[in-house]
N, C-alpha and C positions, 0 to 999 in steps of 0.2 A: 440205109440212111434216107432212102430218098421213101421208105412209107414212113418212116417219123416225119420228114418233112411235110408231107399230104397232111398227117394224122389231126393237124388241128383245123386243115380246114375242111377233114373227113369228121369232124366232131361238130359243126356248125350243121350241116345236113345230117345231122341224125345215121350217118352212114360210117363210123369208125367202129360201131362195133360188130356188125355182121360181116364188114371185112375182116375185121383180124380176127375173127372166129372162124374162118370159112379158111385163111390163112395157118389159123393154127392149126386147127384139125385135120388140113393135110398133109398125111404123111409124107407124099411127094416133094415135096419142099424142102431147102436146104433148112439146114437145123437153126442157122441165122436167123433165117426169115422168121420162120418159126416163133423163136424167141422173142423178137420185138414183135409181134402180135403179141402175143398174151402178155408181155410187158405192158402195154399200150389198154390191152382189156381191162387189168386192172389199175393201171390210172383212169379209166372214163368210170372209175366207180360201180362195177358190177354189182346187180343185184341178187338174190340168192338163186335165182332162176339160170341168172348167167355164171355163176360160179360152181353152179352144180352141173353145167356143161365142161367148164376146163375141170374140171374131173375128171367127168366119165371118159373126155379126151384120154387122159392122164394116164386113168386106170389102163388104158388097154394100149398104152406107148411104147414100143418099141428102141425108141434113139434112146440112147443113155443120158447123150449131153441134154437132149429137152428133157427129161426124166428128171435130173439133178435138177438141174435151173428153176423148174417149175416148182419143187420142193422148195428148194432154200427161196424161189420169189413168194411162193404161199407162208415160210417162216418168216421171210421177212416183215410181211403185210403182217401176221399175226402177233409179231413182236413189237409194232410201232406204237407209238406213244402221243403222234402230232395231234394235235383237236381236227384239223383239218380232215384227217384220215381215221376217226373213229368209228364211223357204219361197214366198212371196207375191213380192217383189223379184226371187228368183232365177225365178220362170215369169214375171213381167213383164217381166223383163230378156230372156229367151229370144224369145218371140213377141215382143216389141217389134222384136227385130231380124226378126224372121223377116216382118214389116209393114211393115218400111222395105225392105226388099230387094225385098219383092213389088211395092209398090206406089209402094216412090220421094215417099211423101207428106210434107214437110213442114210443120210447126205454126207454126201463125199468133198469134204473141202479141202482136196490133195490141190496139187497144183497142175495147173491145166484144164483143168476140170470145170465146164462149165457150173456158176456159181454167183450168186450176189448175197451181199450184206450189207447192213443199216445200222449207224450208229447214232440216235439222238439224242439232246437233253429239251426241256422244254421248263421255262419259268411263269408258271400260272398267275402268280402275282401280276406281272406286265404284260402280259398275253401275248411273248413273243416264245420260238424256239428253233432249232437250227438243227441240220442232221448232214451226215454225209454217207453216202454210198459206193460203195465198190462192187464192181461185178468181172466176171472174168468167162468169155467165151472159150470153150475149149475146141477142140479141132480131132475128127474121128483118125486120123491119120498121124499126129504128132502128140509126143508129150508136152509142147508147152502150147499154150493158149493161140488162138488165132487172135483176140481182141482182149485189150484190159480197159479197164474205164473209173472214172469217179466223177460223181457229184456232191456239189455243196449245195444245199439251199437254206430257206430262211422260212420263217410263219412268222408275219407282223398281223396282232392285232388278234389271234385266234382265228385267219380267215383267209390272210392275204399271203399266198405261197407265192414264190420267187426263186427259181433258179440261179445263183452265184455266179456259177465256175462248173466248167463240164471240161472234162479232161478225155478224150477218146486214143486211145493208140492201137493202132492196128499194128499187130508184129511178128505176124504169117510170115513163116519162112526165116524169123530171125535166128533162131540156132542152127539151122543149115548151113547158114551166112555164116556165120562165126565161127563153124567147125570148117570150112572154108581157107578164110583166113587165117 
């Protein structure tokens, strides 16, 4: 939470992307961390130079749970439809295939499993469109997730993105609990 917190005004200095690349790339790092870098890399709009880095990251990954995540957030990117998001889609789209050809991997949308998905519509006629997302951190030690999440946002105008409603739950440790009681 607290490099999302930085991350915008790590984006005013020109300094949010060599952090969370320097973050992602380590494999030291818990898998959390991990993940919201490269989440964060592809919201600052990677260009193909940067996106051909969280690749070669990719290619040679180890975690599972960053492994998954990083697929399904490259399917995601590649399946979007907002105007806001179409230079970013189309290099998602591009290496995504260029990742499944190489590597023949698969996304595991079990439960637990670190994972995110995107659902939009968008009306061109009024140049607005709205989406929601869900993502789901998994946990290398339990079957069910450490974190689940969703977001609503909004595009007014073909331009102007807007955040809704962010829903975070953290719930580490909650089947423990419950078997427990």
């Amino acid at each position: 939470m607290a490099l999302w917190a930085s991350f915008f005004d790590l984006m005013v200095t020109k300094a949010s992307k060599p952090l969370a690349f320097e973050i992602y790339a380590d494999a030291t790092e818990s898998h959390e961390l991990r993940i919201a870098a490269v989440q964060m890399l592809m919201h600052s709009k990677p260009t193909s130079t940067e996106m051909a880095q969280i690749v070669a990251v990719l290619r040679n990954e180890k975690d599972y749970e960053v492994t998954n995540f990083v697929f399904a957030l490259l399917d995601r990117w590649a399946n979007d439809i907002e105007p806001c998001s179409k230079k970013t889609s189309e290099l998602a789209s591009y290496f995504l295939k260029y990742l499944k050809q190489l590597t023949g991997y698969k996304m595991d949308w079990g439960f637990g499993v670190s994972k995110t998905y995107k659902r939009t519509f968008v009306k061109e006629k009024y140049g607005y469109s709205g989406s929601y997302t869900f993502f789901t951190m998994g946990a290398h030690d339990s079957t069910t997730p450490l974190t689940v999440g969703m977001e609503i946002d909004s595009t007014l105008q073909n331009s102007y993105k807007t955040s809704l409603l962010g829903v975070y739950l953290r719930i580490e440790g909650l089947a423990k609990g419950l078997i427990r009681k």
